[in-house]
C-alpha positions, 0 to 999 in steps of 0.5 A: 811513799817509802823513799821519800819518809825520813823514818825509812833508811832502806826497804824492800816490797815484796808484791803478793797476789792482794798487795804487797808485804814490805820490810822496812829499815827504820820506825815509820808511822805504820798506819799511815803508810799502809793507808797511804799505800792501799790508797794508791793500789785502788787508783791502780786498780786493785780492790781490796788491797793487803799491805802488811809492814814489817820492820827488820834490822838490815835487808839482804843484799846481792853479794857480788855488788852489795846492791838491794833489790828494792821491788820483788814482782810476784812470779808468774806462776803465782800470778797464774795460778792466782788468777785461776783460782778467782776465774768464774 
């Protein structure tokens, strides 16, 4: 859904314990993106899905090899203790 729109030359999702927070490079129709993304976490699974879109001039880079880190996974001790917290 990010690569392939036009509108976005580069991005990088960040999962959160509801969804996902993603930095675009670019001017997506945000609306239509986020609807489209919390469509496909319900077919994953996910209930309630946030997404939150932000747009940004340029994204950080590793600095040895330039490259992006396009996906950032939710650490597992966020994820723990998330899952504590909603536990019965």
């Amino acid at each position: 859904m990010l690569g392939p729109d036009p509108r976005i030359s580069e991005y990088q999702a960040t999962q959160t314990v509801a969804g996902a927070d993603i930095v675009v490079v670019g001017d997506p129709d945000r609306e239509t993106l986020i609807s489209a993304l919390v469509a496909a976490l319900r077919r994953y699974g996910l209930a309630e899905p946030a997404i939150r879109i932000q747009a940004a001039d340029g994204l950080s880079r590793y600095r040895g090899s330039g490259k992006l880190r396009r996906f950032i996974p939710l650490s597992v001790s966020v994820a723990t203790a998330s899952r504590r917290k909603i536990a019965p």
